[in-house]
C-alpha positions as semicolon CSV with decimal commas, in nm:
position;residue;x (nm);y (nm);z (nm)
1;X;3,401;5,165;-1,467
2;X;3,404;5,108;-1,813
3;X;3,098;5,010;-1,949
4;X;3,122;5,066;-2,346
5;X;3,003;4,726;-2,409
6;X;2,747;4,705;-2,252
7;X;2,606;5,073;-2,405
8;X;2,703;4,986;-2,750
9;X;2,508;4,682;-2,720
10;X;2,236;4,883;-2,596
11;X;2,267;5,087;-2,893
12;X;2,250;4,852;-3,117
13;X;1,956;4,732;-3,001
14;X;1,806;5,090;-3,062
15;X;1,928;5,137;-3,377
16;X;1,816;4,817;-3,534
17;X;1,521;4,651;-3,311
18;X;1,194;4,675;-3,446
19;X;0,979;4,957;-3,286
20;X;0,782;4,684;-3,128
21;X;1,085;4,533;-2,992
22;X;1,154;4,509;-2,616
23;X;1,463;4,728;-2,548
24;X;1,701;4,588;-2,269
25;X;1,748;4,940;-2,141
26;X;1,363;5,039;-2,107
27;X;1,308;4,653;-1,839
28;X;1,014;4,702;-1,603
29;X;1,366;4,580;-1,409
30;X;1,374;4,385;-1,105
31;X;1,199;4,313;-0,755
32;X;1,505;4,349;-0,587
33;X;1,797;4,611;-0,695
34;X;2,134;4,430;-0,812
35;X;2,462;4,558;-0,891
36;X;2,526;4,745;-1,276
37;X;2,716;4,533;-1,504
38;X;2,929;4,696;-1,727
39;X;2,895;4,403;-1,999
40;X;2,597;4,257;-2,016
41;X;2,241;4,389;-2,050
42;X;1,939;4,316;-1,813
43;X;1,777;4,039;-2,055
44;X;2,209;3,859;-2,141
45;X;2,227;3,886;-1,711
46;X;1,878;3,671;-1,677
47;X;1,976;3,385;-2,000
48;X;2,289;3,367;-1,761
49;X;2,099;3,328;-1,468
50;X;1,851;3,102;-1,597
51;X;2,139;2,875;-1,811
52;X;2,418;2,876;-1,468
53;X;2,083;2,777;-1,194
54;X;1,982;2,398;-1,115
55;X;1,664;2,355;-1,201
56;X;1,798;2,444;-1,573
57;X;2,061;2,138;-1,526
58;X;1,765;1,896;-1,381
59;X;1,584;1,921;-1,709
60;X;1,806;1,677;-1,877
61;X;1,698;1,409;-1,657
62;X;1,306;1,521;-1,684
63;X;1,075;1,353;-1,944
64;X;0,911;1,531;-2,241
65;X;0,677;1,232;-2,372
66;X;0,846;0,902;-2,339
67;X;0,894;0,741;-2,013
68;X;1,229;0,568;-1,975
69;X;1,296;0,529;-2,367
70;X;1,558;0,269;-2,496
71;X;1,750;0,437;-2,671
72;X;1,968;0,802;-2,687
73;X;1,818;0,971;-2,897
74;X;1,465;1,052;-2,769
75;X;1,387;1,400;-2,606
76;X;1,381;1,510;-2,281
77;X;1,279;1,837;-2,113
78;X;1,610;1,992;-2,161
79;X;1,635;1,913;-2,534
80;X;1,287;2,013;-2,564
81;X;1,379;2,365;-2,407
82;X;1,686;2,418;-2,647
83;X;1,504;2,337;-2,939
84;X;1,213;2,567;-2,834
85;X;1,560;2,846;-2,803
86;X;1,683;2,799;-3,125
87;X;1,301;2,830;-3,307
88;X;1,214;3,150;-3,109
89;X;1,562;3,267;-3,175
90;X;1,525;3,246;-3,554
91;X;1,179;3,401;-3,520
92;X;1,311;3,694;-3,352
93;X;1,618;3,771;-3,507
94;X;1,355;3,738;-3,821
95;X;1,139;4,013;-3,686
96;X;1,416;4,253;-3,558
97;X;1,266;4,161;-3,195
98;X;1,515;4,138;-2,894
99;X;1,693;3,829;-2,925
100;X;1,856;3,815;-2,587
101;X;1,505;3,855;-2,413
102;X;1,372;3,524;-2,646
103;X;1,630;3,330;-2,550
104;X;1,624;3,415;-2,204
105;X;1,248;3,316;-2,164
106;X;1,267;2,999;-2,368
107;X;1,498;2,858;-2,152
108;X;1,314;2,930;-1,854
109;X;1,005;2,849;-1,978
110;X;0,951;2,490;-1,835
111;X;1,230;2,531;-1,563
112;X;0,880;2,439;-1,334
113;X;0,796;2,080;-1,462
114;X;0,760;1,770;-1,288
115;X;0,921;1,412;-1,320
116;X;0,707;1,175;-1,592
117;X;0,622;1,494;-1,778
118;X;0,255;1,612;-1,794
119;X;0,147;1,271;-1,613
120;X;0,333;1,434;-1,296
121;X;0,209;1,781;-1,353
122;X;-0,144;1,614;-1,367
123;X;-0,129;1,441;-1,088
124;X;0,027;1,738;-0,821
125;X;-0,274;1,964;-1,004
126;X;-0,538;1,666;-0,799
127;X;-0,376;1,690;-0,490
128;X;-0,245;2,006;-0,441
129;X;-0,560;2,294;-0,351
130;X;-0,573;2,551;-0,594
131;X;-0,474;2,337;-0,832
132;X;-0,071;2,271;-1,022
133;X;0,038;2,420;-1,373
134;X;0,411;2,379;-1,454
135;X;0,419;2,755;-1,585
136;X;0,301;2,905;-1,273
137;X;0,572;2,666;-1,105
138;X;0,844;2,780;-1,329
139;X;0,766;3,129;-1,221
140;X;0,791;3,009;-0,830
141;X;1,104;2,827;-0,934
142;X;1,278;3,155;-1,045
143;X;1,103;3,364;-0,789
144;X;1,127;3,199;-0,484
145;X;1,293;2,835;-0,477
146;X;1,591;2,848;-0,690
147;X;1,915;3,003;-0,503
148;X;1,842;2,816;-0,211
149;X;1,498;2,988;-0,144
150;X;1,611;3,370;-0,294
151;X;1,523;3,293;-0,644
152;X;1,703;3,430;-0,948
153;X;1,531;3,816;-0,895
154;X;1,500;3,766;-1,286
155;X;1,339;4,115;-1,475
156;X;0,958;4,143;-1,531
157;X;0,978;4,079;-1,897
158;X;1,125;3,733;-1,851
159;X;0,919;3,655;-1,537
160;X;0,595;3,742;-1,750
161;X;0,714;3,553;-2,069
162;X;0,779;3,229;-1,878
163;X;0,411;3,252;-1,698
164;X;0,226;3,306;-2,004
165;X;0,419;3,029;-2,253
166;X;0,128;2,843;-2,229
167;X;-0,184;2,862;-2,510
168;X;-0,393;3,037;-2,243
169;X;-0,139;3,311;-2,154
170;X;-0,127;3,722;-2,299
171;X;0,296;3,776;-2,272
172;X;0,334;4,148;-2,215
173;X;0,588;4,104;-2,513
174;X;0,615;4,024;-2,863
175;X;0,925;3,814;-2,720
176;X;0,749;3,613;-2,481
177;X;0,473;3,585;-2,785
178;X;0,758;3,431;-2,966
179;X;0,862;3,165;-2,747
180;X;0,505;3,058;-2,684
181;X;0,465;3,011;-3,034
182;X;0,813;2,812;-3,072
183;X;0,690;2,575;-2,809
184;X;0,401;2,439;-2,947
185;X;0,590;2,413;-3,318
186;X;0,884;2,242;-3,112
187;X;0,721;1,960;-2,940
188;X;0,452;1,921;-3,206
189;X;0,730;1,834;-3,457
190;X;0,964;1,677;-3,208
191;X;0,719;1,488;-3,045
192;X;0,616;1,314;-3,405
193;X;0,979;1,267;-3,463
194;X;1,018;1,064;-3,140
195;X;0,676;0,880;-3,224
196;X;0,784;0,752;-3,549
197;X;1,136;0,637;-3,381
198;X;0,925;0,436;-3,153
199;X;0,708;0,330;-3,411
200;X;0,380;0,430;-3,295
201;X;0,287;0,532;-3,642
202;X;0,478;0,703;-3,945
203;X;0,542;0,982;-4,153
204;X;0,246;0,840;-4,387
205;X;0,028;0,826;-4,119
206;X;-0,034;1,187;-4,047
207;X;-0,323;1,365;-4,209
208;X;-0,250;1,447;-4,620
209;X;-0,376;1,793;-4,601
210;X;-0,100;1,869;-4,351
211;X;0,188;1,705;-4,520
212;X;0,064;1,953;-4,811
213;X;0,050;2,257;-4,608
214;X;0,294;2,181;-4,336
215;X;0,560;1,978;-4,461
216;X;0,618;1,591;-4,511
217;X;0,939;1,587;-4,332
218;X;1,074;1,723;-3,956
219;X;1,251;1,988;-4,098
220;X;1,041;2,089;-4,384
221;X;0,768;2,118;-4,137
222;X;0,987;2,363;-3,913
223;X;1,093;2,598;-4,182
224;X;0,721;2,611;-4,313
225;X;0,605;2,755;-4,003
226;X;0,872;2,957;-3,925
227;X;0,804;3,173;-4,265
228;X;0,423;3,130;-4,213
229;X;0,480;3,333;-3,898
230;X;0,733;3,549;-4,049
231;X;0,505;3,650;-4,356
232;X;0,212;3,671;-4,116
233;X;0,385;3,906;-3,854
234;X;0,647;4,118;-3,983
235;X;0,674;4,450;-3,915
236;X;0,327;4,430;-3,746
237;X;0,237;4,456;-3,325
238;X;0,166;4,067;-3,308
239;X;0,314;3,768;-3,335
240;X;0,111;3,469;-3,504
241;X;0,049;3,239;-3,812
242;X;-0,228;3,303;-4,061
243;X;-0,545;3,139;-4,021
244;X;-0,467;2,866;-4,284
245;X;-0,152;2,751;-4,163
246;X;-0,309;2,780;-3,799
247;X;-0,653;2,572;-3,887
248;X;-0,377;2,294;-4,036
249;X;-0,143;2,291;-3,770
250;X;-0,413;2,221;-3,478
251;X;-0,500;1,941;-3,650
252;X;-0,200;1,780;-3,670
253;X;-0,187;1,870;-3,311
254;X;-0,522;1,684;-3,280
255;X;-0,359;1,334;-3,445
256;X;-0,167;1,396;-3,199
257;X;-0,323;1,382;-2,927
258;X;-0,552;1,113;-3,040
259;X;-0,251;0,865;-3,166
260;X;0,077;1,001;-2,928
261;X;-0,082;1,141;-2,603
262;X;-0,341;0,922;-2,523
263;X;-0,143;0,584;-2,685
264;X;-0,158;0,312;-2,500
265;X;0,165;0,228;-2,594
266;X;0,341;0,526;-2,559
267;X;0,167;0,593;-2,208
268;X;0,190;0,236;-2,128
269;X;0,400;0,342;-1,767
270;X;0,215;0,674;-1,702
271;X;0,029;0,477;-1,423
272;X;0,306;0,374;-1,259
273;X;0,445;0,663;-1,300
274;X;0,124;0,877;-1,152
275;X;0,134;0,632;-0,876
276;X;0,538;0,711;-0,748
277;X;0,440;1,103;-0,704
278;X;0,111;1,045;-0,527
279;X;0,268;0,781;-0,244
280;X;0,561;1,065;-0,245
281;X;0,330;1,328;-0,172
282;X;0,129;1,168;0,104
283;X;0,447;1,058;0,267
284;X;0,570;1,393;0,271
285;X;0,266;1,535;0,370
286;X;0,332;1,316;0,677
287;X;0,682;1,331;0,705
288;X;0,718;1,742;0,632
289;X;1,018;1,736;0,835
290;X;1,194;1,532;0,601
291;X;1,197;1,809;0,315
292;X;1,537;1,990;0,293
293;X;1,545;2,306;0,457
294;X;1,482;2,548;0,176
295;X;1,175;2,456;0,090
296;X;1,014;2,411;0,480
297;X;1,103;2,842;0,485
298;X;0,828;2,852;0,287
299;X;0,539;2,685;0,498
300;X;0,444;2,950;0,704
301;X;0,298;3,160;0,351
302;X;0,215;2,838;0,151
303;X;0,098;2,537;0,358
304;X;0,207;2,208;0,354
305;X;0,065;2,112;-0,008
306;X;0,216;2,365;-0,193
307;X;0,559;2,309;-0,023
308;X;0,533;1,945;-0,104
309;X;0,500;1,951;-0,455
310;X;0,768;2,211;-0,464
311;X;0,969;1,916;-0,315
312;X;0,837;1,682;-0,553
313;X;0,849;1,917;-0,898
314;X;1,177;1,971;-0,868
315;X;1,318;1,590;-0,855
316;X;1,434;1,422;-1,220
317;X;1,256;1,117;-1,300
318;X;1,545;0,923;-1,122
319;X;1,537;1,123;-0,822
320;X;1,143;1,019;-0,769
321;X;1,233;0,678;-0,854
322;X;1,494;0,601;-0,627
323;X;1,287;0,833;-0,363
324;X;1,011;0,616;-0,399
325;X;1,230;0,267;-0,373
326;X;1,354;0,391;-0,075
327;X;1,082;0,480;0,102
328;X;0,850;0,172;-0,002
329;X;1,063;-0,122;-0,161
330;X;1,226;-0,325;0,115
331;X;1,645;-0,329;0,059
332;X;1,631;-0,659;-0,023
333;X;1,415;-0,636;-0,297
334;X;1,647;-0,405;-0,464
């Protein structure tokens, strides 16, 4: 077997990854054994894995803020993901950290998200005991439900980055540090982007003291964080911005919130939307038999609930909608 390429890449990565890098050779590896590759490394087999798999596909019909926008050009959880790649990509090729490893865990990262975006994930974490985060569910996706039930046997390094993307999580990496970063400065500067297309407010309208630090313009506010970090981090054991930047960029996460998330306008159809996944879970919850096959294997260790919104989680918007209008709209309605 001839396996020089995948040893000189493995070489490269020792010779020119920073010390805190994660090398591909030295993976806590895998819960199952699979066979060597002679080409690619552990991390380049998992961004296949993850990029090939059909939850990664779904994401392009899965909404990031806006609900059925008119028009092409709005984000949706798939675009979201590959911008949140390319950001943690720069950062890490930046910092000498293990590119391959980044990539791999960005693009899992929200492989575990609902229909209607956080309105969906909300509503599943009511009904569901114990509760419904979409990072924990992208970690069951690539565990246990993708690959019709055998999951994706991914390494621990990307398993652990995609769990702890969120603001509450401690990655075991600097990688998966990196990617949670490039998350929140992806959809905080997509999702004002997409705002000012809809016209919820404008560039003018965010606060002055972060159009001075941050930027006054998408991509000015991009590359200003990205070197924050990069001053703030190289050639050092963590992975952060400095307190300035930081104090300015939570609150224009906070305007946010305030004039984006909780908008009337923008989350004019979140109720409607809230209501489609709760009538689909009680039917199912009634109707268990109905669920395909793959995910009823997994009743007997996880109950009905949690096999439900497994069901559920993994539909695109227009899945859940056409679900719904056939289980509740009479034909000739439609």
């Amino acid at each position: 077997m001839d396996d020089s390429f995948r040893k000189m890449t493995e070489q490269r990565e020792r010779e020119t990854l920073s010390p805190f890098a994660a090398l591909s050779e030295n993976t806590r590896g895998r819960e199952r054994p699979i066979d060597y590759c002679p080409i690619r490394t552990d991390f380049i087999r998992d961004r296949d894995r993850i990029l090939h798999c059909k939850s990664f596909r779904r994401l392009k019909h899965k909404t990031q803020v806006f609900l059925s926008p008119i028009g092409d050009h709005y984000r949706t959880r798939l675009t979201h993901t590959l911008e949140v790649s390319q950001i943690a990509r720069t950062i890490s090729r930046a910092l000498r950290l293990n590119e391959d490893l980044t990539e791999a865990i960005a693009l899992g990262h929200d492989l575990g998200h609902t229909p209607f975006g956080h309105a969906g994930e909300s509503v599943l974490n009511d009904l569901v005991p114990g509760g419904f985060e979409h990072n924990v569910q992208s970690l069951r996706v690539v565990e246990k439900l993708e690959n019709d039930g055998r999951g994706l046997n991914l390494t621990f390094e990307v398993r652990d980055g995609i769990l702890n993307h969120t603001s509450r999580g401690k990655p075991a990496t600097l990688e998966g540090a990196v990617v949670s970063l490039a998350d929140r400065i992806a959809y905080i500067n997509h999702d004002i982007d997409d705002a000012i297309r809809a016209g919820i407010f404008s560039e003018a309208d965010l606060p002055e003291s972060c159009r001075q630090s941050i930027g006054s313009s998408h991509g000015e506010r991009i590359n200003n964080l990205i070197l924050d970090v990069l001053r703030e981090s190289s050639e050092k054991p963590f992975v952060r911005m400095s307190g300035g930047m930081w104090a300015q960029f939570n609150k224009l996460r906070d305007f946010l919130f305030e004039n984006l998330y909780h908008n009337k306008t923008a989350k004019a159809e979140e109720g409607k939307a809230e209501g489609v996944i709760r009538a689909l879970f009680y039917h199912y919850l009634d109707h268990i038999d109905d669920i395909p096959a793959e995910f009823l294997a997994n009743l007997p260790a996880d109950g009905f609930e949690r096999v439900v919104a497994d069901h559920i989680a993994c539909m695109t918007d227009r899945y859940a909608i056409d679900d719904y209008k056939r289980l509740f709209v009479p034909k000739d309605w439609m």
